[in-house]
C-alpha positions in Angstrom: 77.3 18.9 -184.5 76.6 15.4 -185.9 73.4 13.1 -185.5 75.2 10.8 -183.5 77.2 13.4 -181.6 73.7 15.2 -180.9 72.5 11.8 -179.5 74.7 11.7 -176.7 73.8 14.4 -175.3 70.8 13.7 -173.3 69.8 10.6 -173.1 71.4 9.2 -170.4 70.7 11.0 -166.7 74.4 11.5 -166.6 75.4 12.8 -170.1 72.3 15.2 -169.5 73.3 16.6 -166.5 76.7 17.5 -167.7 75.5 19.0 -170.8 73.2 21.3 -168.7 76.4 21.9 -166.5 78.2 22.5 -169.3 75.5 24.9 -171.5 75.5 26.9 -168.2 79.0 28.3 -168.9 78.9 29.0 -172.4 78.8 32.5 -173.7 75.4 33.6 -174.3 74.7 36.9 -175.7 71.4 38.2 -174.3 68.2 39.3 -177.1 66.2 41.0 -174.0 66.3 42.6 -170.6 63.4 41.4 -167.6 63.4 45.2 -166.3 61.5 46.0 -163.3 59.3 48.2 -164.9 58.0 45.4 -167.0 54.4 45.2 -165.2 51.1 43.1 -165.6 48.7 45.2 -163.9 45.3 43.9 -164.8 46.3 41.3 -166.4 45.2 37.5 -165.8 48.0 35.1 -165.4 47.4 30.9 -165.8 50.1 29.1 -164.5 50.3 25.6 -164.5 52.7 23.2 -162.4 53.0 26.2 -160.3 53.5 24.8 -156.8 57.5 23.8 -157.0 60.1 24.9 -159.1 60.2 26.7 -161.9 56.1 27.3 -161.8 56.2 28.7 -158.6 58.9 30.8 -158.5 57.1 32.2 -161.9 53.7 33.0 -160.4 55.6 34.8 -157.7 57.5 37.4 -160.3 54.0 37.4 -161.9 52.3 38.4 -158.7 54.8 41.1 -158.0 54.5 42.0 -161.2 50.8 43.0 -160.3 48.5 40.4 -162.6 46.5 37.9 -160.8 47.7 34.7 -160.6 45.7 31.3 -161.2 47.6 28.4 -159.8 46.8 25.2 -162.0 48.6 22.5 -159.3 47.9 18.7 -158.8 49.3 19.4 -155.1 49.9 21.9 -152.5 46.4 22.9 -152.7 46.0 26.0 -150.5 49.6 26.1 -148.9 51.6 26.7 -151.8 49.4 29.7 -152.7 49.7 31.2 -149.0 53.4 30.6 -149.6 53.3 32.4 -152.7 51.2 35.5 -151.5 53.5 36.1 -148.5 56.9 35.8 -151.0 55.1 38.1 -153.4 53.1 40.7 -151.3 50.0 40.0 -153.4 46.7 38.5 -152.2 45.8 38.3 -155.6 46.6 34.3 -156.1 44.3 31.6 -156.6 44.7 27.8 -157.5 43.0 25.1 -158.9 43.2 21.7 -159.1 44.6 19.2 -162.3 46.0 16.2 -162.9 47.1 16.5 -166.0 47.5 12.7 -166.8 43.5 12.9 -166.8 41.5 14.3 -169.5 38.5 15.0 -167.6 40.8 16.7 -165.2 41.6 18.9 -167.7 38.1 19.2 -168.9 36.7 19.8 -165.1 40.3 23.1 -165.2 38.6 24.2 -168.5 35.3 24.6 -167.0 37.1 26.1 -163.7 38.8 28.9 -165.8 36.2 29.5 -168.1 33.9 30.5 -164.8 36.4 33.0 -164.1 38.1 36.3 -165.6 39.0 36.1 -169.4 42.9 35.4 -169.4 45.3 37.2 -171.2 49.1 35.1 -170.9 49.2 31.0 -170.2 52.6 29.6 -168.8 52.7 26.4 -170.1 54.6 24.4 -167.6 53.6 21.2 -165.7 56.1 18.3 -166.9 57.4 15.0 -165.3 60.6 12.6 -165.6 58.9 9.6 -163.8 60.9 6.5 -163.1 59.1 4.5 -164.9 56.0 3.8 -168.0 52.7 4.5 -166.1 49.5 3.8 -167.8 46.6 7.1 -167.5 43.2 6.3 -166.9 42.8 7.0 -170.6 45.0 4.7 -171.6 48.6 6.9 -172.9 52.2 6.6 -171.3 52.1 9.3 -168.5 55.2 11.1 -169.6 53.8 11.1 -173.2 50.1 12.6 -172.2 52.2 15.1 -169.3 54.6 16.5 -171.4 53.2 16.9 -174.4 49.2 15.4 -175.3 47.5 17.3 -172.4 49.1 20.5 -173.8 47.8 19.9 -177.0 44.4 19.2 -175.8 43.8 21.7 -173.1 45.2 24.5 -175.4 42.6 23.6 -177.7 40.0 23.8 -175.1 41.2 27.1 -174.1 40.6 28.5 -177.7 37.9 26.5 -178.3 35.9 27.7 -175.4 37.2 31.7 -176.0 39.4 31.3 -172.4 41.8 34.2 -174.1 40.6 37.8 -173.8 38.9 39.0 -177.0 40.9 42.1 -176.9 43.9 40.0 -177.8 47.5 40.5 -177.9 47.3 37.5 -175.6 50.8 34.8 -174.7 51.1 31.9 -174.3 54.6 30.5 -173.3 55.3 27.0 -173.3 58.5 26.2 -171.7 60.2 23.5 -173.5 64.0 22.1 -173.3 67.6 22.2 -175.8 66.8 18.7 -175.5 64.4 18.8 -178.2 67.3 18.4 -180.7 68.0 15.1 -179.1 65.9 13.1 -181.1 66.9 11.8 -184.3 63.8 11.6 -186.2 60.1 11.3 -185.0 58.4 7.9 -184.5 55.4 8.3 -186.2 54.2 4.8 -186.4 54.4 4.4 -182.5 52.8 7.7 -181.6 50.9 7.2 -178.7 51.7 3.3 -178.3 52.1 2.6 -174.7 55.3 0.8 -174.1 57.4 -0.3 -170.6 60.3 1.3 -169.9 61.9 2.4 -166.9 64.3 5.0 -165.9 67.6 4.7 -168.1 64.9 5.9 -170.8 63.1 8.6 -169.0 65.6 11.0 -170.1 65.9 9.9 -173.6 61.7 10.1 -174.0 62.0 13.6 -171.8 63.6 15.2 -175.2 61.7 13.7 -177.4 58.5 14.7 -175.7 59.9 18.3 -175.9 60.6 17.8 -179.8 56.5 17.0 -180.0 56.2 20.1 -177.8 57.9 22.2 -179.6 56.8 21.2 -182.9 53.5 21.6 -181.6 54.3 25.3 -180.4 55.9 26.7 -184.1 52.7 25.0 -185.8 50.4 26.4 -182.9 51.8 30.2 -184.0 51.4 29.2 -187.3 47.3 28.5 -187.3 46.8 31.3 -185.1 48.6 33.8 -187.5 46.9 32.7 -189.9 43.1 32.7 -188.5 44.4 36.6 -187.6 44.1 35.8 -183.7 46.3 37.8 -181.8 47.9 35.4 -179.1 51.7 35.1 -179.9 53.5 32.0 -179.0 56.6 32.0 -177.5 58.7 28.7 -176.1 61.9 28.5 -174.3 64.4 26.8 -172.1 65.3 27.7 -169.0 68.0 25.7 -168.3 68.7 23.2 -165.7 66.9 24.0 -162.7 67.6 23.1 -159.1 64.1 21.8 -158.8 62.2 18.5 -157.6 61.7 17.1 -161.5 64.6 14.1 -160.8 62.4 13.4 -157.8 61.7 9.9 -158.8 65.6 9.3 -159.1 66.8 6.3 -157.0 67.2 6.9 -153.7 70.5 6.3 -154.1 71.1 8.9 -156.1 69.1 11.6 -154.5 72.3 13.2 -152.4 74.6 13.3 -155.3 72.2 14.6 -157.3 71.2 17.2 -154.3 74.8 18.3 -154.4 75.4 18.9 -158.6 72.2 20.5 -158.3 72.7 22.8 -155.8 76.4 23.6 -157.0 75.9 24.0 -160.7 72.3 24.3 -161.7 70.5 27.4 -161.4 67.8 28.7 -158.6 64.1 28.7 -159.8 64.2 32.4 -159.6 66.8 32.7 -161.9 65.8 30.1 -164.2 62.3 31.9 -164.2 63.6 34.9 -165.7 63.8 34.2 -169.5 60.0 33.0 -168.9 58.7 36.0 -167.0 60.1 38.1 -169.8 58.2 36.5 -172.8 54.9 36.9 -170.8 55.7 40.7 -169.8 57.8 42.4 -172.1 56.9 44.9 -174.1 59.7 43.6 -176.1 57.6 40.6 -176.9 54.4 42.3 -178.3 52.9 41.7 -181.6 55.1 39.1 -182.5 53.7 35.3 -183.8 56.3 33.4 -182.1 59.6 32.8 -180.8 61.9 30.5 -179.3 65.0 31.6 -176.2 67.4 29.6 -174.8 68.0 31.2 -171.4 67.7 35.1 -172.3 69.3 34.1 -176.0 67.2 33.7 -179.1 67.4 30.6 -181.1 65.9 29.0 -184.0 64.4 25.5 -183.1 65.2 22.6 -184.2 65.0 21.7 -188.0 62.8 18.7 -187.4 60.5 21.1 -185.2 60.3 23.8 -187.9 59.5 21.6 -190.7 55.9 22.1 -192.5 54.9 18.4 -193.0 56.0 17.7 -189.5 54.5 20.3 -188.0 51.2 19.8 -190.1 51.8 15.7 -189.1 51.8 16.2 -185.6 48.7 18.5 -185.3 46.6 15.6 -187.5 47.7 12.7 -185.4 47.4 14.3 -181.8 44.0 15.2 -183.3 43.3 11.3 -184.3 44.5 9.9 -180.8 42.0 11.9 -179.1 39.0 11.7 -181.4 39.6 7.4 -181.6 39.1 7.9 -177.7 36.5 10.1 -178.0 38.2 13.0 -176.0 38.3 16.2 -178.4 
């Protein structure tokens, strides 16, 4: 596929949503099974964004699944945990609270966790498609610290502050998006630069946010290997979900978009799948990292697998936060 064909693809609400349609019905061959048998006893489970969608119908597999479950929610604080231990048959769910367009949010969930058990796999979920540039209290586009800053930083927290079981063979999966190959290159000299825009570019930013992701996520497996830490690092995509993300849609648009959800995009259980198996698998074990689209194994984008970009990335998410005295 060409640059400019590969542009199309997602950055416009509309041409996304058909190519999520349309990657739906494309033959995928599968590289793994989620069998039933695939169980987390003991284990400790951190999921975050975990009271709609995608995240919740994950902690409730997880919970069935038999690890305990930490709910890491800006909202639905206790009700969507209730919810999720009567759908799961576990009373082994807790949640906490974060924002994570607030660093010291993430800082107070770093300190939360860190009081509690050792945890052995982190879903790495929370993301947002807002309708429009919003500035944090720190200072960054929200969409930019959501989707991807916040990940960097409270990752690093997690290792810094030895969050992840010493025993290792630790996970972390970080779900990302195909729309990661949307990008044409990286802007590096506007990394961080808050700039207006409304929602005809929310799509557009919502790949390229995923590119940093994912970047992030072969580089993170990278370092880890090589400082001989055992936590693999696996990112995927799900595929189009019938969740709440378009929330902040129009008004006008909310029933057709109710309706192309509901007909062609998949349930939260189903979509949660491919993500349940890269924390439980014993399939998954021992390996550095990989990458699934739906249950199908993929390379990642060449601009995501490249060493200088990869290496680029790490040094200036590092910068932003050290010029605002965060990390």
């Amino acid at each position: 596929m060409t640059s400019a064909r590969k542009q199309h693809k997602y950055n416009n609400p509309f041409s996304a949503t058909l190519t999520g349609i349309l990657d739906l019905f494309k033959r995928q061959m599968p590289s793994g099974e989620l069998r039933q048998e695939d169980r987390l006893d003991g284990k400790v489970v951190l999921i975050d964004g975990a009271s709609s969608g995608l995240g919740f119908a994950v902690a409730i597999d997880i919970a069935r699944r038999g690890a305990k479950v930490i709910m890491a929610c800006r909202s639905g604080i206790p009700e969507k945990g209730e919810e999720a231990k009567r759908l799961s048959g576990s009373e082994n769910i807790s949640m906490v609270p974060v924002d994570f367009s607030d660093t010291s949010s993430i800082q107070r969930l770093t300190e939360i966790i860190k009081a509690m058990d050792p945890i052995d796999i982190y879903i790495c979920n929370a993301g947002i498609v807002p309708k429009k540039s919003r500035k944090t209290l720190q200072g960054f586009e929200e969409m930019f610290m959501v989707n991807y800053l916040s990940k960097f930083y409270f990752i690093q927290l997690l290792l810094k502050n030895n969050i992840f079981k010493e025993s290792g063979n630790s996970r972390i999966v970080i779900v990302s998006s195909e729309s990661h190959r949307n990008p044409e290159k990286f802007e590096w000299g506007e990394f961080g630069v808050y700039k207006n825009f409304s929602i005809g570019k929310s799509v557009a930013l919502y790949g390229y946010y995923k590119l940093l992701l994912t970047t992030f996520a072969v580089e993170l497996a990278r370092r880890l290997k090589e400082q001989d830490l055992k936590i693999s690092v696996f990112a995927l995509c799900p595929g189009p979900i019938n969740s709440n993300i378009a929330r902040e849609a129009p008004k006008l648009f909310h029933p057709l978009l109710k309706l192309v959800f509901s007909l062609f995009f998949r349930s939260p259980a189903k979509a949660a799948v491919p993500v349940v198996y890269l924390a439980a698998s014993p399939d998954m074990e021992g390996k550095s990292f990989d990458y699934f689209f739906l249950m199908t194994r993929k390379t990642v984008d060449e601009k995501a697998s490249n060493g200088e970009n990869r290496k680029h990335l790490w040094q200036v998410s590092e910068e932003i936060l050290k010029n605002r005295h965060i990390l």
